[in-house]
Structures are given as structure tokens and as C-alpha cells.
Backbone as a ProteinNet text record, in pm:
[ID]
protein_1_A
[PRIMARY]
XXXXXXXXXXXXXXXXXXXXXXXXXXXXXXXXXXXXXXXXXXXXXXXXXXXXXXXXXXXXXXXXXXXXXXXXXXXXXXX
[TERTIARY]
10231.1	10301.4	10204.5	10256.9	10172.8	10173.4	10063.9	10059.6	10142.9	10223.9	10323.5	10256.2	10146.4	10043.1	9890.3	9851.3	9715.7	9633.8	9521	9457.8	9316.1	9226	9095.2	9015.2	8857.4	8802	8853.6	8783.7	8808.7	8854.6	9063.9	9137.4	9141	9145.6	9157.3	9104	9004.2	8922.1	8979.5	9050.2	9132	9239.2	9290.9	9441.3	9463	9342.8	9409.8	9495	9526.7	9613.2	9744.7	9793.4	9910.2	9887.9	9800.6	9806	9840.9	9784.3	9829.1	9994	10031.7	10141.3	10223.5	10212.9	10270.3	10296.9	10152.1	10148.9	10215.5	10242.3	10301.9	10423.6	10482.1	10594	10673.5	10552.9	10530.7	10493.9	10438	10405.8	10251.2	10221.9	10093.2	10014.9	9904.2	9803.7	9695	9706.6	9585.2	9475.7	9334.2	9190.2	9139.1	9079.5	9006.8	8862.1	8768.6	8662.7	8647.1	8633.3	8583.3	8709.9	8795.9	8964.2	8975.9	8875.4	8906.9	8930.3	9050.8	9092	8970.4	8970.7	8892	8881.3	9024.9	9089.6	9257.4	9303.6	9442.1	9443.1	9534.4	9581.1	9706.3	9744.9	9847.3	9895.2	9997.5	10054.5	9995	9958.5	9924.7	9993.6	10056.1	10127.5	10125.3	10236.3	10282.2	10265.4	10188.1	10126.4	10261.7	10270.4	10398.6	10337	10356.8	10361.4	10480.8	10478.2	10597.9	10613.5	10499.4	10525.1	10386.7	10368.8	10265.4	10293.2	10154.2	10221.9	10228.1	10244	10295.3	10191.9	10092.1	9979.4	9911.6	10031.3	10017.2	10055.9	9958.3	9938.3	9846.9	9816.3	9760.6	9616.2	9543.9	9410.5	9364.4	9242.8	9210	9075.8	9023.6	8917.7	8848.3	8717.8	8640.5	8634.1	8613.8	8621	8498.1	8369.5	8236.4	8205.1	8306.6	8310.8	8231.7	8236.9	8155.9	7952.9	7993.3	7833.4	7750.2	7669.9	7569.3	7390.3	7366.2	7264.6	7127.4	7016.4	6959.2	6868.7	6803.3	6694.4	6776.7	6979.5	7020.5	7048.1	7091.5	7093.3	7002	6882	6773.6	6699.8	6771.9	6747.2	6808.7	6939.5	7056.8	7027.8	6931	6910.9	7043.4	7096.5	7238.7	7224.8	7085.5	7082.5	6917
6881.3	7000.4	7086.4	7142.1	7197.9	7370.8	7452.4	7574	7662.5	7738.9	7812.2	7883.5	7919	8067	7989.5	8034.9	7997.2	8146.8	8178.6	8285.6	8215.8	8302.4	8286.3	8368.5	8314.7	8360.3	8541.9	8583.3	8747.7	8841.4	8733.9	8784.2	8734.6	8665.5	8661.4	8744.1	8787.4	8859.8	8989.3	9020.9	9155.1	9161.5	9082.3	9075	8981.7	8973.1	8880.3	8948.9	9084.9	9147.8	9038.3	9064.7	9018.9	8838.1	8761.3	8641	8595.9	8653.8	8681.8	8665.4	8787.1	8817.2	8707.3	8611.8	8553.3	8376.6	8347.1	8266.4	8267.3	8361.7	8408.1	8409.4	8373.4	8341.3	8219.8	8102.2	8009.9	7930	8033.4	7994.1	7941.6	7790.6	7761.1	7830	7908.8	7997.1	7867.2	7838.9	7819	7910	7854.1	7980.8	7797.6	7907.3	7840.3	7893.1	7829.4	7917.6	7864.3	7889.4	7838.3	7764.2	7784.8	7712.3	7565	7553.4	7461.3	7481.4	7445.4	7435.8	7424.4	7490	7506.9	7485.7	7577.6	7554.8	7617.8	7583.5	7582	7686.4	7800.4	7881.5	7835.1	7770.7	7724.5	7833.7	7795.8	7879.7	7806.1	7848	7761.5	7692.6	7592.2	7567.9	7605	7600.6	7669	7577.9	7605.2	7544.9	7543.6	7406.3	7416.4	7415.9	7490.7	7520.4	7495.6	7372.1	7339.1	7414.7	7500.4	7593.6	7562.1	7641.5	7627.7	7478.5	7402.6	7270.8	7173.6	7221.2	7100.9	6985.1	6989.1	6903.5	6838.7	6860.2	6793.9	6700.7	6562.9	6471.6	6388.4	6446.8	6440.9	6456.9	6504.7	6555.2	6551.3	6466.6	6469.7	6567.2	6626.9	6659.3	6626.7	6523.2	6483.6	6620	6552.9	6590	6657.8	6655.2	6705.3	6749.9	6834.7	6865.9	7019	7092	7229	7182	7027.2	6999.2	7011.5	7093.9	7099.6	7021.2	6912	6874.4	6937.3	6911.8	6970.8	7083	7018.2	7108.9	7189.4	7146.7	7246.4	7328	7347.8	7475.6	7509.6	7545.1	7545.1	7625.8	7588.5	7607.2	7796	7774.7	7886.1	7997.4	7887.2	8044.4	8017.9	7920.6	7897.9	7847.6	7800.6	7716.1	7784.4
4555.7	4601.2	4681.9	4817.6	4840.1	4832.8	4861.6	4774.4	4882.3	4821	4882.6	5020.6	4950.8	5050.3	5022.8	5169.1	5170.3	5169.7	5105.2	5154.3	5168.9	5198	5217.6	5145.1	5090.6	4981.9	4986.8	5122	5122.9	5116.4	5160.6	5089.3	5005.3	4899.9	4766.6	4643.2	4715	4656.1	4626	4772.5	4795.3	4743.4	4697.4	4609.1	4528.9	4452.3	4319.5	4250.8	4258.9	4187.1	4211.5	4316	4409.5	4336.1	4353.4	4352.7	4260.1	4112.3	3974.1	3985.8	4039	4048.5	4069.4	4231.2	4248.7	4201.5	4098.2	4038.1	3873.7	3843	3721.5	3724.6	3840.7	3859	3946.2	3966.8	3919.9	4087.1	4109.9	4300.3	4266.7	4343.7	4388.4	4470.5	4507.9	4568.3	4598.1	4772	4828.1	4829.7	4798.8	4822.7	4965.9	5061.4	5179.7	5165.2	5228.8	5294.6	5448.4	5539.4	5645.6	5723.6	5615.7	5707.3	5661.1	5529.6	5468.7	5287.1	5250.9	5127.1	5001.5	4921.4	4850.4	4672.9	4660.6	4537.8	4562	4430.6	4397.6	4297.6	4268.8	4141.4	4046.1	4037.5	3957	3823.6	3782.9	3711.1	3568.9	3443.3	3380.4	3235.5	3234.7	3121	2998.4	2967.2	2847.4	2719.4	2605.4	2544.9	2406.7	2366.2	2281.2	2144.9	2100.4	1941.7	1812.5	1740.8	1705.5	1537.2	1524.1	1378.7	1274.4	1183.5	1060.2	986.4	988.8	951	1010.9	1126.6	1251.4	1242.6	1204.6	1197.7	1108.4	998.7	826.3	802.4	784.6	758.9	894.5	984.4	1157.5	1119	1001.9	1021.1	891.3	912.4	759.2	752	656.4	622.9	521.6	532.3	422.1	307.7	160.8	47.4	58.1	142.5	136	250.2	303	419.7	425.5	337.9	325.2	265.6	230	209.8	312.8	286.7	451.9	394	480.9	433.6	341.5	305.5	261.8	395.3	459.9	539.6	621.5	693.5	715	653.9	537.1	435.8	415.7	412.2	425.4	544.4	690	765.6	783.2	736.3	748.1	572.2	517.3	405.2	335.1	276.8	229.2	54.3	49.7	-48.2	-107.4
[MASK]
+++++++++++++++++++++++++++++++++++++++++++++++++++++++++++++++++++++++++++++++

């Protein structure tokens, strides 16, 4: 896809307010320097969260998982 608007570093600089703006509502933002493409602003996905839980039975944690070796406890004043 290509980016709706192109600006250049200097304007970009000058209106990221605006660019914000127009990527938040789900427009691609060309950045140039020199009249060549540089980077892309994309809008950034929406991260799905399916609830407390969602990840029970997905992850185990060893039984000796708070054991911290000897010289690192040691190291941290723990032991």
C-alpha cells in the first residue's frame, strides 16, 4: 500500500502533531529525506486481549523458579 501523504524529514518534524493525527485514523505517512523515501508511520495494531486466563495451561513455570543460584543470591544480598 502506498502512503497516502508523503512529507519530508522537516516537515515532519513540523507536524507530527497533524501526522499522529492522520495515522490514528488509519492513513499511511510517507517521511523522505533528499526526495527519497525513508520511512513509513503506520497506524499501529490493535493488540487482542482475550481476558484474565487467556494463557492457562500455555505457560509453565518451573517449581524452582524463585531459586536463585548460590553466588547470585549472594551477589544481590538475598541470601
Amino acid at each position: 500500500m502506498e502512503a497516502a501523504r508523503q512529507y519530508n524529514v522537516h516537515e515532519a518534524e513540523g507536524h507530527l502533531s497533524r501526522i499522529l493525527e492522520q495515522v490514528a485514523t488509519g492513513e499511511e505517512i510517507g517521511i523522505s529525506k533528499a526526495g527519497e523515501s525513508i520511512a513509513k508511520v503506520v497506524p499501529h495494531p490493535e493488540v487482542q486481549r482475550t481476558g484474565q486466563g487467556s494463557l492457562a495451561g500455555r505457560i509453565h513455570i518451573a517449581d524452582d523458579f524463585d531459586n536463585l543460584p548460590d553466588d547470585i543470591a549472594d551477589a544481590f544480598g538475598v541470601r
